[in-house]
N, C-alpha and C positions, 0 to 999 in steps of 0.2 A: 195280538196285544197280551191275551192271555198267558199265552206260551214265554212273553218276553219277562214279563211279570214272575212269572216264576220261574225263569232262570236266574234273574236278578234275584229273585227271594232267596235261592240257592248258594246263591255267590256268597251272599251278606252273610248265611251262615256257616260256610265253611271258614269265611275270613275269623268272624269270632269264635267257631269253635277250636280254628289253629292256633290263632293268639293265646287260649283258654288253656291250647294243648302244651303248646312249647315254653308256656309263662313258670310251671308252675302251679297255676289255679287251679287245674282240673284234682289235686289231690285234695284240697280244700272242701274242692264242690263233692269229693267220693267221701271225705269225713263226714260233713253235712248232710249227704244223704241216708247215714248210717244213722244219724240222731235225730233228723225230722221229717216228716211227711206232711205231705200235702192233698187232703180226699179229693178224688176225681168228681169233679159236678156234674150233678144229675144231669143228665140227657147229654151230657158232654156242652153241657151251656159254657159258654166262655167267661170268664171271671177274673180276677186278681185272685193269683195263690193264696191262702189260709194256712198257714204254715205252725204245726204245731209240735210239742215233744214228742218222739216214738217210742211206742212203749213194747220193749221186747225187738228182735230183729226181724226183717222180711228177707224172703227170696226172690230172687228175678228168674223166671223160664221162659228160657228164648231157645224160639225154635224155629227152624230150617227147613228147608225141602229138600233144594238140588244145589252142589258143587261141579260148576266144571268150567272148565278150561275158557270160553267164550260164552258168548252169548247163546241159546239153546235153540231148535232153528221153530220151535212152539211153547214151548214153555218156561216163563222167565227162572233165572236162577241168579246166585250169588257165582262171583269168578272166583276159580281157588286162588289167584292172587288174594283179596281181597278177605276169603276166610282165611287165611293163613295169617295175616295181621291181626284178623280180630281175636282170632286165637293166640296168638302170644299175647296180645294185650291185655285177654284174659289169664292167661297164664303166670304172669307179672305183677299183675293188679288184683286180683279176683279171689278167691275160694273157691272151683268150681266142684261141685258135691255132685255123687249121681243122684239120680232124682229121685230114688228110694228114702235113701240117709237125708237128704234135704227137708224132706215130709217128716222122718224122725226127728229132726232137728227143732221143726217147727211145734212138732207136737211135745216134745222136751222143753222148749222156752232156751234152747242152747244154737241160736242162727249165730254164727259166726259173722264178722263184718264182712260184706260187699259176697255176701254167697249169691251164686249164680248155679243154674241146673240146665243141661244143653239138651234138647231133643229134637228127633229130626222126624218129618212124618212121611209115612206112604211106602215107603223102602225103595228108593232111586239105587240104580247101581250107582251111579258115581258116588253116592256116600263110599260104599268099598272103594271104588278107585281114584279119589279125589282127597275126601274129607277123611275118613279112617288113617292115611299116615300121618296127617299131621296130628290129629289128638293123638296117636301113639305117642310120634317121637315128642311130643308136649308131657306125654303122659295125663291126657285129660280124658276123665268118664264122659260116658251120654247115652243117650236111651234113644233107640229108633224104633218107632211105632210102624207094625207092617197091616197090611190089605191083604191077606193071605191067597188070595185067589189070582193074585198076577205074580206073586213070586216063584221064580224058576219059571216062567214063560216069559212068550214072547209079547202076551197083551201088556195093553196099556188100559190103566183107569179110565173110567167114564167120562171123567172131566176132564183128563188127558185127551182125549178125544176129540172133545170140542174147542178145545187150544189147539191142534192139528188139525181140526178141521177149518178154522178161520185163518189160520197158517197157510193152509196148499189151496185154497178156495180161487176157482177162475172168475166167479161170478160177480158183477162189478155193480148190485145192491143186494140186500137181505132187509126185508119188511121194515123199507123207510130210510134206511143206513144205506150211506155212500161208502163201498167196501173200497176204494180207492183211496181213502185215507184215511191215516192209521187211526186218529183219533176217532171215527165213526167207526172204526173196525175194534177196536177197543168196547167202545161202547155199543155195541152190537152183542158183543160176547159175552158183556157183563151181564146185560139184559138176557140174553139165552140163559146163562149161568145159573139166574136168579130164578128166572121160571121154572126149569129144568129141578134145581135142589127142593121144589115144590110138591113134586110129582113123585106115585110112588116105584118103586121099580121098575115093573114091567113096561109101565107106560113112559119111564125117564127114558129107557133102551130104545123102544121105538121111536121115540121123540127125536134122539138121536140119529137113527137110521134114517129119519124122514128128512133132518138137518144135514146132512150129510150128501142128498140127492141135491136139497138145493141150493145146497153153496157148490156142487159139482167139483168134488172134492176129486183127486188125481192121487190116488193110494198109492206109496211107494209099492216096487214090485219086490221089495225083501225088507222085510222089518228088521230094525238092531236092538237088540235086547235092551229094553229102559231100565228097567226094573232087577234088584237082584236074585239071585238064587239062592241055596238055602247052604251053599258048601262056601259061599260069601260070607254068608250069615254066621254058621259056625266057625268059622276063622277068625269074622269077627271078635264073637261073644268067648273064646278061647283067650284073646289077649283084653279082655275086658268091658269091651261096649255090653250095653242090655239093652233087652228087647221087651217093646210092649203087644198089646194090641191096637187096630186099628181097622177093627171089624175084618170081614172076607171079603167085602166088595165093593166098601167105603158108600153105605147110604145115608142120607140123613138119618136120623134116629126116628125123630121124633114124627115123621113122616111114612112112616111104616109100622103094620102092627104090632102089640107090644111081641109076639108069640115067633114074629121072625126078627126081632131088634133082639132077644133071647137068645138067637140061632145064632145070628151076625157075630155077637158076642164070644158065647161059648164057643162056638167051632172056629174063632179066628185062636183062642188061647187054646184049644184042646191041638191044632195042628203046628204052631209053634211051641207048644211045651214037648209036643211027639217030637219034632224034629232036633231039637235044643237036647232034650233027655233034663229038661228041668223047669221047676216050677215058678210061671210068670204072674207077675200081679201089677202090672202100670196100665192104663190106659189112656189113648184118644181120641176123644168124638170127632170126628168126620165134620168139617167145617167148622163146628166148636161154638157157635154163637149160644147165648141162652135162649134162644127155640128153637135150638135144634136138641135138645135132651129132655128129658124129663125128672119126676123124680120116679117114675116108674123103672124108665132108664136106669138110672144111679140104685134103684134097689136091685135088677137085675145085675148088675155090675158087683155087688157086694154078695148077694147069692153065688154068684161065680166065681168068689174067690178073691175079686178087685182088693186091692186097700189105696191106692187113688186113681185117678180119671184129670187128664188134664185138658182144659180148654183153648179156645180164643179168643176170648175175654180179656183185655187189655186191664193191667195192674200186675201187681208183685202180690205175696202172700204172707202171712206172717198171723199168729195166732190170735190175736187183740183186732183185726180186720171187724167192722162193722157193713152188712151184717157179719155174723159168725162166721168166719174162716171154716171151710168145707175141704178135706181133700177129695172131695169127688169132684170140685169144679176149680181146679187149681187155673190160677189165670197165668197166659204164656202170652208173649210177644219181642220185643225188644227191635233196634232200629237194623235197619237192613243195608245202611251207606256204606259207597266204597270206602269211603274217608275213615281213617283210624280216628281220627280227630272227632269228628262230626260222631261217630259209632261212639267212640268215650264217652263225650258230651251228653247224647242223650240218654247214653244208660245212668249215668249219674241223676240224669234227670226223671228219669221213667222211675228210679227208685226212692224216689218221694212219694211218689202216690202213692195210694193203697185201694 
């Protein structure tokens, strides 16, 4: 009933966001969103909008993970069909700034209408073999935030891990969950997920290892490279993408001492500024919620060089933001539909809030 529920909820909003899309209205609703906002309610309480003047312009940073071709056979991604529309749609509609100049912008009181900032996080190959031609031939900026200790190998993230390991899993429960269906298999991993970003390294790895016996996991016998290499990388950042940090091994922050959150830090930027031959200053915290950082974090971040740090804190940014508009906790998100429609629609809408 549930399931039916929400395809039906699906339905209704594709229908109106198409009408919205082919009418016309959706320019309406991107002027409007350029002149009012609307605050997000505390705790995400549900309300009627509050819709008031904006004072000064905001940015949207939406960001990405993986591009590819199909569906991923562990961890979900966008199809390059599907970014390849959102990106002309950006490209047509949009201002899209890299995320340096955007933060300039904002700190100038000079946002441009409907600017948007593209960041992709973790450093997936198929950004190079997916996503990187289309923002060429678009000629669209973006910033990819790398984990420095999987690029140019053949490892995969922590977290990758445990999406491949509920992926290849023979074992038909895990403590209470029916691994036979997806839904409990879902929510088996979110639960691991949740625990796991708990814990501080050494014992997340383990934790893993011990996960891994008892889902009786079936290791491929040749791993394919996830992740990109650094001759990727510079090819990249040669026809224009930038590159941030995203620590060396992607731990939560605020979950580990401040003296290796330091290390995390500094050695993910000291070995992509070595390999680039230049100096980087963006960042992204590793899952990105507000407890997963600190403000000891964001001081270590500014000691190092940072001039922003971008989250996953849901909202746009803009300098009149109450509280204070921070670039150390820039908020990123944006909608993730295959639908061009349904993607318009809500970004129009997502840039009301603040």
């Amino acid at each position: 009933m549930k399931d039916a529920k929400n395809r039906l909820r699906r339905s209704l909003l594709s229908v109106a966001a198409g009408l919205t899309y082919h009418s016309g209205l959706l320019r309406g609703l991107r002027s409007a969103a350029n002149r009012w906002e609307s605050p997000v309610p505390p705790n995400g309480a549900m309300r009627i909008p509050q819709l008031r003047r904006r004072k000064g312009g905001n940015v949207q940073v939406l960001v990405y993970h993986r591009v590819t071709p199909k569906a991923d056979e562990y961890l979900p991604s966008l199809s390059v069909e599907a970014f390849s529309r959102q990106m002309r749609y950006l490209a047509q509609n949009c201002r899209v700034l890299p995320l340096t100049e955007a933060v300039r912008t904002i700190e100038c009181g000079s946002v441009p209408d409907n600017a948007v900032a593209l960041t992709f996080d973790d450093g997936y190959r198929d950004n190079f073999d997916h996503a990187f031609p289309i923002l060429r031939d678009l000629h669209l900026p973006a910033t990819i935030f790398l984990s420095t200790s999987v690029i140019g190998t053949d490892d995969i993230l922590w977290h990758d891990r445990v999406f491949r390991a509920f992926n290849r899993t023979r074992a038909a429960r895990h403590r209470g969950f029916d691994l036979s269906s997806n839904d409990e298999k879902n929510a088996a991993q979110a639960a691991v997920l949740t625990t796991l970003k708990k814990l501080e390294t050494t014992e997340r790895l383990e934790r893993i290892a011990e996960l891994i016996e008892e889902l009786e996991v079936v290791e491929p016998e040749q791993n394919h490279r996830v992740m990109l290499d650094w001759g990727e990388v510079r090819q990249m950042a040669r026809s224009g993408i930038t590159f941030g940090s995203h620590t060396v091994t992607h731990p939560v922050l605020s979950r580990i001492p401040i003296e290796l959150a330091r290390y995390e830090i500094t050695e993910s930027k000291r070995v992509i500024e070595t390999e680039l031959q230049c100096e980087i200053d963006t960042f992204a915290y590793p899952n990105g919620r507000s407890e997963d950082y600190t403000e000891s974090t964001k001081q270590a971040l500014k000691d190092a060089g940072f001039t922003c740090a971008v989250t996953t804190r849901f909202g746009t940014n803009n300098a009149h933001a109450k509280p204070a508009w921070d670039p150390f906790e820039l908020r990123r998100g944006g909608p993730d539909d295959a639908s061009t429609a349904l993607f318009a629609a809500k970004l129009s809408l997502y840039k009301m809030t603040t």
